[in-house]
C-alpha positions in Angstrom: 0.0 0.0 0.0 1.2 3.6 -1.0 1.2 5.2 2.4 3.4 8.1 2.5 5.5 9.2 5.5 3.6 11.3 8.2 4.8 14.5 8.8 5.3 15.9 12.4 2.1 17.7 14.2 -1.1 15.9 14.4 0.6 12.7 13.6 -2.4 10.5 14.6 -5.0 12.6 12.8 -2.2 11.8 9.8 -2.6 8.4 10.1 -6.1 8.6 10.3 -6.5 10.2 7.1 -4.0 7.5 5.2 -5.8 4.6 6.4 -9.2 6.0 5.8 -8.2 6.9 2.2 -6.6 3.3 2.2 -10.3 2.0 2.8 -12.4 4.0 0.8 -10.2 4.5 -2.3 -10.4 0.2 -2.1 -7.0 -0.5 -1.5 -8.2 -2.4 1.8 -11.6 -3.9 0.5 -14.1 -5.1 3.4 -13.4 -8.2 4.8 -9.7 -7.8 4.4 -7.1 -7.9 7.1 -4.8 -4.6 7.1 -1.0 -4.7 7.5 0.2 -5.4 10.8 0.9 -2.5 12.9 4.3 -3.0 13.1 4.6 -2.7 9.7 1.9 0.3 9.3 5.0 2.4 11.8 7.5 1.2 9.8 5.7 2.2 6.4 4.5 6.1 8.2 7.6 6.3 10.3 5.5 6.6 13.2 5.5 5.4 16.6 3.7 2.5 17.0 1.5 4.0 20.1 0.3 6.4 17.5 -0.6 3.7 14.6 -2.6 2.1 17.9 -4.3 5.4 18.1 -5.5 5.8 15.0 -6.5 2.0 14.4 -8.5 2.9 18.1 -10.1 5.8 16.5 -11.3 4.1 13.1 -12.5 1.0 14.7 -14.5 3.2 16.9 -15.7 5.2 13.7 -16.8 1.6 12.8 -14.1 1.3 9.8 -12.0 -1.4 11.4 -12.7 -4.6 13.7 -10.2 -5.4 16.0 -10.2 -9.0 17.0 -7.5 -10.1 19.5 -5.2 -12.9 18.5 -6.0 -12.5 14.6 -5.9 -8.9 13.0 -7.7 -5.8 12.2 -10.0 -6.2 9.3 -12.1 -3.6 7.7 -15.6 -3.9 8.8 -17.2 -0.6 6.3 -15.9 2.1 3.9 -17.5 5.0 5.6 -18.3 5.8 9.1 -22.3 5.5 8.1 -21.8 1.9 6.9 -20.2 1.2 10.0 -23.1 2.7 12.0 -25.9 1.2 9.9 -24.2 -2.0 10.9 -24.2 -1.9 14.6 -27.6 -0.5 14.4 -29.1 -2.6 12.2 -27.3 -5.8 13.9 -28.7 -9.2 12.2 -32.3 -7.6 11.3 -32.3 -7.6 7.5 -35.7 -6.1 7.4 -34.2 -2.5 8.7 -31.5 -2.6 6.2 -33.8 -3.6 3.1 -36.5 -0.8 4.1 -34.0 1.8 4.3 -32.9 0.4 0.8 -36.6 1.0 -0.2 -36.5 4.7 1.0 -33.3 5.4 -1.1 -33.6 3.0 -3.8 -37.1 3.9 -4.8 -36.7 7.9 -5.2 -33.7 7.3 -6.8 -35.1 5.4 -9.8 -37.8 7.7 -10.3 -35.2 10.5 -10.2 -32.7 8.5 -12.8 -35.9 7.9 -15.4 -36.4 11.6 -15.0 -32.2 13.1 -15.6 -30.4 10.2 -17.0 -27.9 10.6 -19.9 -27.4 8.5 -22.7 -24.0 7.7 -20.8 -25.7 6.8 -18.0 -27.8 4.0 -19.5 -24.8 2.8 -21.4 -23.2 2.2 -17.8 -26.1 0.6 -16.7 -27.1 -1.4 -18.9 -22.9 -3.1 -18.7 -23.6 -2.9 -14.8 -26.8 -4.9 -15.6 -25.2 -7.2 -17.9 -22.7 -8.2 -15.7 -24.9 -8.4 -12.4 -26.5 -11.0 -14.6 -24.0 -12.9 -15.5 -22.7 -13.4 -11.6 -26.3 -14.1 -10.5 -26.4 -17.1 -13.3 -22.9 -18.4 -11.7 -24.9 -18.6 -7.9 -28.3 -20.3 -10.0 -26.1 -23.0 -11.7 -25.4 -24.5 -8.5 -29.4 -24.3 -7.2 -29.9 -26.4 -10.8 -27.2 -28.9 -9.1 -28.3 -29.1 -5.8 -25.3 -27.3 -4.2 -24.5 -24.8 -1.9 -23.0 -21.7 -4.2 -19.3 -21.1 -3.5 -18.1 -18.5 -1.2 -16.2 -16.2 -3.8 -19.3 -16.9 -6.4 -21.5 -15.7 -4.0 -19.4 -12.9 -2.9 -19.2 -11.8 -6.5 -22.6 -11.7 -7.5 -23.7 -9.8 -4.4 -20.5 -7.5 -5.6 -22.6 -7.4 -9.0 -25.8 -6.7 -8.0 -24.6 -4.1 -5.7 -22.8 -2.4 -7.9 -26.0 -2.2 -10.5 -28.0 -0.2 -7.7 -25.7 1.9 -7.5 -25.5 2.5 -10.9 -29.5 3.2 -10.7 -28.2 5.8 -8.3 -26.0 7.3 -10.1 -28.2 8.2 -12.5 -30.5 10.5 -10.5 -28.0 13.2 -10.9 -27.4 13.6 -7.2 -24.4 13.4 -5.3 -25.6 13.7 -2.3 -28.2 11.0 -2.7 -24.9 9.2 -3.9 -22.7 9.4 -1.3 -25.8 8.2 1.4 -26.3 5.2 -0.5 -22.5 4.9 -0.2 -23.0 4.9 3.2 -25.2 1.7 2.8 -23.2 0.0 0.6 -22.0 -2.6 2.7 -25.6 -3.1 4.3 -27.0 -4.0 0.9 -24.1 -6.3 -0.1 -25.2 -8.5 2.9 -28.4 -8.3 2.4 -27.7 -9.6 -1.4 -25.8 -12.1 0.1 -28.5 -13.2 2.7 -31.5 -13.6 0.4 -29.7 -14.8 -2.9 -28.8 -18.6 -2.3 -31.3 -21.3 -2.9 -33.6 -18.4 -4.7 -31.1 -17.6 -7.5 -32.6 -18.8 -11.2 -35.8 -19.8 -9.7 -39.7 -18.3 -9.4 -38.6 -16.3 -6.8 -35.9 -14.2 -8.3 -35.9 -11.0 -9.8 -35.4 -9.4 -12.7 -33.7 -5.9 -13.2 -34.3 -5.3 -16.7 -37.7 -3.6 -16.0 -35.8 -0.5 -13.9 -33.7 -0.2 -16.7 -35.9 0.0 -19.3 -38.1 2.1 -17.2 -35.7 4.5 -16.7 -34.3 4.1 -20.4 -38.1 5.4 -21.3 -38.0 7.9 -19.2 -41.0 6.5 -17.5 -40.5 7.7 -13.8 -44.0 6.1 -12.2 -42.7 2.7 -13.7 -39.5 2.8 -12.5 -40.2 3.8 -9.0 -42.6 0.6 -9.2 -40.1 -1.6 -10.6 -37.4 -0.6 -8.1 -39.9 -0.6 -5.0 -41.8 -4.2 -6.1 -39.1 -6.6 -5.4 -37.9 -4.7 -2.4 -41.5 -5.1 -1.3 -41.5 -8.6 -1.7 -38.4 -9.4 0.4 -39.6 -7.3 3.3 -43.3 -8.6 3.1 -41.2 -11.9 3.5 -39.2 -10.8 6.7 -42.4 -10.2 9.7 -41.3 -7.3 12.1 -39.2 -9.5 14.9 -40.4 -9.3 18.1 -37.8 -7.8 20.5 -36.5 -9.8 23.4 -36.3 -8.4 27.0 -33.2 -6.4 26.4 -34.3 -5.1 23.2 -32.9 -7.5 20.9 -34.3 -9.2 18.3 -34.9 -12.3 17.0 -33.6 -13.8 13.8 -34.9 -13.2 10.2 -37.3 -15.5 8.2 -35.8 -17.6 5.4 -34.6 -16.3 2.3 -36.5 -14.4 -0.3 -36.5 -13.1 -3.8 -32.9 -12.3 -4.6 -32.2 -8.9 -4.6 
C-alpha cells in the first residue's frame, strides 16, 4: 500500500486520514485484514502508540474490527456503513427498508435526468450483475450450496447495479448516502440470494432499466420498489427480546 511518511504535528490525525483513504479509495476492501501495525509504523515512520491510536479511532468510527489474536479487518468504507451495521445488527428487514426509501426515489429521479452515458453504464452494470447471479443459480440447478467467492461476486454485482440506478439520478448527495449503505446492501444480497437464484422467486432488473431508459419515472419507481416489497413482506417485524434485541430473520426471499 502507498502510504506516504507522516509529517510531524497531528501525527495521529495523519494516520487517520492514510488509512481511511486506504479504505475508501479500495486498496483495503471489506473483509480484508490490514497490515500489521508494526509494519503500518514502519511504512508512516510513526511510533507504533500512535498507529494504535488511529487504528482505536477508526474501529470506533466503525471502519475497522479489532479481534485479539488475529488482525484488524475492515468492517465498512464509511463511518455511516459502520453505524448502519451496529444498528441494524442481524435484522435484515431495517437494512432492506431503508434500501426501499433510497432506492425507490432514486429510480424515479434517474428515469427523469439520465444521460445516454448513464444508460450505457447501466445497462454493462446490468449485464454483468446477470451474468454473476447465473454463476450462484447454476449451482441451485445442481443441488449445491453456491461457493463462497461466487456468491461474494454476484452480491458485488448486483450491488454495484443499484448503485449504478443511483448514479443516474444526478445527485451526489443522494450518492454518497447510499455509499454509506453499501456494505448493508451487499449483505443483504448475500442473505437472500442462495437457494432463490434462477428460480420463481428471483428477480429481474431489466424492467428498472428500461423504465428509466423510457424515461418512465411512475414505472421505474414501481419496478425498483416491487421486489424490495416482496423481500420485506417476506421478513415479519421480529419481536424484541427483553433487552431489546431481536430475534432472527425469516428464510430467504427473492434475490435482490
Amino acid at each position: 500500500m502507498p502510504l506516504v511518511t507522516a509529517r510531524r504535528g497531528g501525527l495521529v490525525d495523519q494516520v487517520i486520514d492514510q488509512l481511511r483513504s486506504a479504505i475508501t479509495g479500495g486498496e483495503w476492501p471489506v473483509g480484508a485484514r490490514i497490515p500489521p501495525e508494526s509494519e503500518l509504523a514502519s511504512s508512516l515512520e510513526v511510533g507504533r502508540n500512535t498507529v494504535r491510536e488511529a487504528v482505536r479511532a477508526l474501529a470506533h468510527g466503525g471502519l475497522l474490527e479489532v479481534r485479539q489474536g488475529d488482525g484488524t479487518y475492515v468492517r465498512a468504507t464509511t463511518e455511516l456503513s459502520g453505524a448502519l451495521r451496529t444498528l441494524c445488527g442481524p435484522e435484515l428487514r431495517e437494512v432492506l427498508e431503508v434500501r426501499r426509501t433510497l432506492e425507490v426515489e432514486a429510480a424515479r429521479m434517474a428515469a427523469a435526468r439520465r444521460t445516454d452515458a448513464d444508460l450505457t453504464v447501466l445497462r454493462a452494470a446490468l449485464a454483468g450483475r446477470d451474468r454473476a447471479v447465473a454463476a450462484v443459480a447454476a449451482y441451485g440447478r445442481r443441488g449445491e450450496e453456491p461457493d463462497t467467492a461466487d456468491l461474494e461476486r454476484a452480491a458485488r454485482a448486483d450491488t454495484d447495479f443499484h448503485v449504478a440506478v443511483v448514479r443516474c439520478a444526478g445527485n451526489d448527495l443522494l450518492v454518497e448516502l447510499y455509499r454509506g449503505v453499501v456494505e448493508a446492501v451487499a449483505d443483504s444480497v448475500k442473505t437472500t440470494m442462495p437457494g432463490t437464484a434462477g428460480t420463481e422467486d428471483d428477480i429481474s432488473h431489466t424492467g428498472i432499466v428500461e423504465a428509466i431508459a423510457d424515461g418512465d419515472v411512475d414505472r421505474a419507481a414501481r419496478e425498483a420498489g416491487d421486489f424490495l416489497d416482496r423481500l420485506i413482506a417476506a421478513r415479519p417485524v421480529t419481536p424484541q427480546g427483553p433487552a431489546g434485541e431481536r430475534g432472527p430473520d425469516a428464510g430467504a426471499g427473492p434475490t435482490a
